[in-house]
MDTraj code that builds the backbone (N, CA, C; nanometers):
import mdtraj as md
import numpy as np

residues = "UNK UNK UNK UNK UNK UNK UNK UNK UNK UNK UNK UNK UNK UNK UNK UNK UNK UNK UNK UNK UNK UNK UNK UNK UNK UNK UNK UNK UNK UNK UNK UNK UNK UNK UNK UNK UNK UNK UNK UNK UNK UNK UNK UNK UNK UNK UNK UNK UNK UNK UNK UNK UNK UNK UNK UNK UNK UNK UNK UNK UNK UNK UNK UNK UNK UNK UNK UNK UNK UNK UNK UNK UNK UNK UNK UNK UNK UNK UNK UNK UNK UNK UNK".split()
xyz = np.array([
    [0.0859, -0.1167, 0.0000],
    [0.0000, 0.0000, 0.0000],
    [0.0895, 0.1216, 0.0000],
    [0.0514, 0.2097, -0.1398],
    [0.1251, 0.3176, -0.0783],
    [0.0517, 0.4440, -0.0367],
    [0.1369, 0.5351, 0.0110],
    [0.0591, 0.6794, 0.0849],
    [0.0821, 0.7704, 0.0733],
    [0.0473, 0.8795, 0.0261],
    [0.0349, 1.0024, -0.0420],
    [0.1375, 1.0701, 0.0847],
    [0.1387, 1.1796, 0.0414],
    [0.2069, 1.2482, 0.1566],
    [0.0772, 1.3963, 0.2315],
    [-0.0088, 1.3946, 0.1636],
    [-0.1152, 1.4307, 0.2782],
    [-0.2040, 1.3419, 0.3390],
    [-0.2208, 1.2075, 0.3356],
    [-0.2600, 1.1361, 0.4214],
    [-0.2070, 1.0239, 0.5322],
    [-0.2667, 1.0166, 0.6341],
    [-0.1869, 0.9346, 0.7108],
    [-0.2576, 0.8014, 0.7175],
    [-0.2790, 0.7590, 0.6472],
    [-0.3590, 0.5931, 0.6366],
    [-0.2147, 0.5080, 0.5568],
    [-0.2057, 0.4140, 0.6506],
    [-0.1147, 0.3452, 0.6254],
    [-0.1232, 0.1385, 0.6092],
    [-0.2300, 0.1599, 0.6053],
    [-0.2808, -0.0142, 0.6071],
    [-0.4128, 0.0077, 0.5320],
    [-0.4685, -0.1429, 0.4939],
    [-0.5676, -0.1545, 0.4254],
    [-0.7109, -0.1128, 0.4681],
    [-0.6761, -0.1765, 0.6404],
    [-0.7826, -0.1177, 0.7610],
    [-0.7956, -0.0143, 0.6989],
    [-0.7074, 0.1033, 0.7594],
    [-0.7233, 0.2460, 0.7401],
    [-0.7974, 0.3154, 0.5983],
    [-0.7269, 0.2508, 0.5012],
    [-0.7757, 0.2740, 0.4008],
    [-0.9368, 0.2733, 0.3459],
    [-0.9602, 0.1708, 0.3880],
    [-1.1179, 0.1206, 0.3669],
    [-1.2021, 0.1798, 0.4490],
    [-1.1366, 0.2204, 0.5581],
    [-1.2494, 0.3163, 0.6985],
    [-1.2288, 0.4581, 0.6318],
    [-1.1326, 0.5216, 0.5805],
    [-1.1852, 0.6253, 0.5244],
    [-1.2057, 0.6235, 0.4137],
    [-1.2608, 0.5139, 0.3076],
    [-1.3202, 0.5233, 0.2223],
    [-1.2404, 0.5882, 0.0547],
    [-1.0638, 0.5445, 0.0773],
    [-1.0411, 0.5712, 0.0106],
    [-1.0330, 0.5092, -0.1392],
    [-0.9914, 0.5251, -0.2856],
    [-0.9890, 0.4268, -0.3683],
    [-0.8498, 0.3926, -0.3363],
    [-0.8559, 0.2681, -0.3725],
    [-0.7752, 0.1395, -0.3640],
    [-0.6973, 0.1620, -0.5092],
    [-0.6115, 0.1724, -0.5881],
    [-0.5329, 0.1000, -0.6944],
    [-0.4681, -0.0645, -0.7237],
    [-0.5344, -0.1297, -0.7669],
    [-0.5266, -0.2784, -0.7672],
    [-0.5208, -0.3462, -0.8931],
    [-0.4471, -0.4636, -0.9533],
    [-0.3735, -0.5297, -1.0565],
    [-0.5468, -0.5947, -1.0973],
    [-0.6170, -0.6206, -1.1895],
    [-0.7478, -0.6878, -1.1895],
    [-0.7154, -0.8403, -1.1874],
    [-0.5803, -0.8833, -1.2090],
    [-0.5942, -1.0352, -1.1874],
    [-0.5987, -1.0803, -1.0007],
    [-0.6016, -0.9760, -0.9286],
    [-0.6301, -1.0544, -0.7874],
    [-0.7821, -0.9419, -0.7523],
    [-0.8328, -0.9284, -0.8660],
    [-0.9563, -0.8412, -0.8053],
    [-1.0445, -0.9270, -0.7470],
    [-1.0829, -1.0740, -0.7908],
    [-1.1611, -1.1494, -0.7041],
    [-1.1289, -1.1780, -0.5357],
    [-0.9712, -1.2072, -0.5085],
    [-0.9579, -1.2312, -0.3875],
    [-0.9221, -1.1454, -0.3286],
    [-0.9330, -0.9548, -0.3646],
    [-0.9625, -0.8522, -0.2807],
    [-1.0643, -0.8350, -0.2664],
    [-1.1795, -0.8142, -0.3298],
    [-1.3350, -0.7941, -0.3311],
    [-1.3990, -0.9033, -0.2369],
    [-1.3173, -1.0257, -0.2191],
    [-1.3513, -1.1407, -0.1302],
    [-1.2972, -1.0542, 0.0310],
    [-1.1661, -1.0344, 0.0508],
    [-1.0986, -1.0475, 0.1442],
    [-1.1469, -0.8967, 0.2019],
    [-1.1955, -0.7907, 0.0919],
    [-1.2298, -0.7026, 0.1705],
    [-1.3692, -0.5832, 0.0947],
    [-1.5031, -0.6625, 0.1253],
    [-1.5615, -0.6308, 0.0827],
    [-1.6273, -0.4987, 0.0444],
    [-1.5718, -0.4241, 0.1720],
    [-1.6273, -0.2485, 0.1777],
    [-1.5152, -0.1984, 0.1529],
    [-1.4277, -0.1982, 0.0430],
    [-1.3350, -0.1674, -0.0040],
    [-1.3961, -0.0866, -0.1416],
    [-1.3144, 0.0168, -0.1725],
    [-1.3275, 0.1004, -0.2935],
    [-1.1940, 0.0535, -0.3604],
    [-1.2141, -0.0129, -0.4699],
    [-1.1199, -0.0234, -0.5351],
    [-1.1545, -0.0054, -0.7211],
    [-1.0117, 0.0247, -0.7269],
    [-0.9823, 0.0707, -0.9110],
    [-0.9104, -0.0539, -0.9740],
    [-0.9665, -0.0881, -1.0260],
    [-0.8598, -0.1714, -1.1157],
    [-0.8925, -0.1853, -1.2780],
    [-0.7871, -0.1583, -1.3343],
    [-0.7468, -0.1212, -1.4589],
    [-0.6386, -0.2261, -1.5118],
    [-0.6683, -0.2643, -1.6320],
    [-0.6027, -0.3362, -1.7368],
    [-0.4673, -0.2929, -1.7677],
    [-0.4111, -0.1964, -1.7163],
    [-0.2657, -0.1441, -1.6961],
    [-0.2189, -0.2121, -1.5761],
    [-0.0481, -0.2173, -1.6267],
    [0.0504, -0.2918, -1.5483],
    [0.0747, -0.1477, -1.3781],
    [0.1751, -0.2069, -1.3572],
    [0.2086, -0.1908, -1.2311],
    [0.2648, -0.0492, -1.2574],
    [0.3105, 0.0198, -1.3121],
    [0.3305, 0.1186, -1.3664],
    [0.2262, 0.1994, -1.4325],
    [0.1536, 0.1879, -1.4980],
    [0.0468, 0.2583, -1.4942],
    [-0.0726, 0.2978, -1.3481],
    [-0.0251, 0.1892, -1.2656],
    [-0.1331, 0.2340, -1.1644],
    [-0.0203, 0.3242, -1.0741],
    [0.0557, 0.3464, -1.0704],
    [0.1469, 0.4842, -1.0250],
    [0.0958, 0.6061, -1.1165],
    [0.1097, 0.5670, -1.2125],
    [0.0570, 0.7178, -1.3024],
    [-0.1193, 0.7294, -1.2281],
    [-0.1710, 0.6729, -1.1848],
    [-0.3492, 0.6420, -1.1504],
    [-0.2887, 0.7022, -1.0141],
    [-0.2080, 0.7074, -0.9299],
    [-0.2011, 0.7850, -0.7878],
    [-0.1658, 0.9610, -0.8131],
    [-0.0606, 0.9468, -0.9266],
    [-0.0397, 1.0589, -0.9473],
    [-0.1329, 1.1401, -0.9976],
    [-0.2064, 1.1154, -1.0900],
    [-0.3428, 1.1818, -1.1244],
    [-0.4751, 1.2069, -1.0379],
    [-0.4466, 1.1433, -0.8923],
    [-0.5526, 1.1346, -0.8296],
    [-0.6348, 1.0412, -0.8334],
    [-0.6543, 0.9613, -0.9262],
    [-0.7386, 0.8427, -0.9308],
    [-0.7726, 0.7991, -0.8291],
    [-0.6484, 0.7483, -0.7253],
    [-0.6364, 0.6610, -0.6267],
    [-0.4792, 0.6919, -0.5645],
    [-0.5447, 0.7208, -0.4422],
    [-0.4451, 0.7385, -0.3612],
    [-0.3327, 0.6189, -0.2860],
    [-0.3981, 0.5126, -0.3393],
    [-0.2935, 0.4287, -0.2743],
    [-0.2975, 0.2660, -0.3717],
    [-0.2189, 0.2466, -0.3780],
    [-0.1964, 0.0921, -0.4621],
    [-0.1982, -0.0108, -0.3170],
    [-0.2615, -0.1327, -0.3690],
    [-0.2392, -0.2587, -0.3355],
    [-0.1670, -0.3761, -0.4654],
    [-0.0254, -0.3623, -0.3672],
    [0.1125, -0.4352, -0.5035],
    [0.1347, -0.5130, -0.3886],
    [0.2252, -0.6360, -0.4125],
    [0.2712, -0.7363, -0.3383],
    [0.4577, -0.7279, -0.3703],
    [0.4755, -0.7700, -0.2875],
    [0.6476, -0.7265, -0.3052],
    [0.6605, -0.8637, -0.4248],
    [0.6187, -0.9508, -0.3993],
    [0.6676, -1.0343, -0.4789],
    [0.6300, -0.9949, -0.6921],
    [0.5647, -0.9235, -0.6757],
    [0.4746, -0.8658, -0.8439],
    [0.5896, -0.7886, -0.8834],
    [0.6323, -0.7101, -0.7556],
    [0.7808, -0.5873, -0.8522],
    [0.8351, -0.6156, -0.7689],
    [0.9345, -0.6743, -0.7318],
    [1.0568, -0.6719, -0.6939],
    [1.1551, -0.6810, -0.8108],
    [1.1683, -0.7358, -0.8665],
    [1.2390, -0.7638, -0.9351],
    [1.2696, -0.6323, -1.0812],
    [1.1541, -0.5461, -1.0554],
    [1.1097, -0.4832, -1.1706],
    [1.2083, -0.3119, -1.1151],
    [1.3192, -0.3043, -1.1364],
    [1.4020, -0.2019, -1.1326],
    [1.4157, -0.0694, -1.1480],
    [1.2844, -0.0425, -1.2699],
    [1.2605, 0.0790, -1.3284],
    [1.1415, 0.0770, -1.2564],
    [1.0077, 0.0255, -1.2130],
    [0.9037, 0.0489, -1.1093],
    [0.9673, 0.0713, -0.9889],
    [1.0834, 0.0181, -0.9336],
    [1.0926, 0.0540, -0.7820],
    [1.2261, 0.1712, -0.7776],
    [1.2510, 0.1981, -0.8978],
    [1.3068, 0.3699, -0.8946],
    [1.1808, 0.4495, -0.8989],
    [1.0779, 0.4424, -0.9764],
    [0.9566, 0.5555, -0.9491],
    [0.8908, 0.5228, -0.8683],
    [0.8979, 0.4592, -0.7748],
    [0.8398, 0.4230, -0.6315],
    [0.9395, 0.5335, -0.5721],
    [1.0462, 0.5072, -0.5445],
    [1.1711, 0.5805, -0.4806],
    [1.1624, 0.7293, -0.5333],
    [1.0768, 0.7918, -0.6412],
    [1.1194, 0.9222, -0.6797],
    [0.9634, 0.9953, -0.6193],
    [0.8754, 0.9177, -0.6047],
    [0.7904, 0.9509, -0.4958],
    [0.7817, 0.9732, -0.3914],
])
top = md.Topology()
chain = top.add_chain()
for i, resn in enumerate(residues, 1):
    res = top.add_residue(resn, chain, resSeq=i)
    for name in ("N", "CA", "C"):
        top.add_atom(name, md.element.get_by_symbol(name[0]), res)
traj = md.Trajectory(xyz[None], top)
C-alpha cells in the first residue's frame, strides 16, 4: 500500500475506513473484493506502472502491489523511490 504524503492511512484497515480508492492489478480483483468487501477499489487493465501514473493523477491514492509482483522490476521501484 502506498501513501500520499497528505494522508496518514497506512494499512488496508485504514484505508477502507476512510473510504479511500484502492489501486489494484485486476488479476487478484476477485480475492480482494472477497478479502475485503467495503473496499473502494480501481482496477485497470494497466501494469504496475500505470497504476502509479493512476495515484499521481488522483485516481487513487494508494496501490495494493505485493512485493513479490515488482521486486524484481528495477525501473518500477526507482519511481516508487522518486515519490
Amino acid at each position: 500500500l502506498t501513501l500520499s504524503t497528505t494522508d496518514s492511512v497506512s494499512s488496508m484497515e485504514g484505508a477502507v475506513a476512510a473510504g479511500m480508492t484502492i489501486c489494484a492489478h485486476p488479476a487478484v480483483k476477485v480475492e480482494l473484493e472477497i478479502a475485503w468487501p467495503d473496499a473502494k477499489f480501481y482496477f485497470d487493465q494497466g501494469d504496475f506502472h500505470a497504476m502509479l501514473e493512476y495515484v499521481d493523477q488522483g485516481i487513487c491514492p494508494f496501490m495494493a502491489v505485493g512485493h513479490e509482483d515488482t521486486v524484481m522490476d528495477s525501473v518500477y521501484l526507482a519511481k516508487l523511490c522518486e515519490r
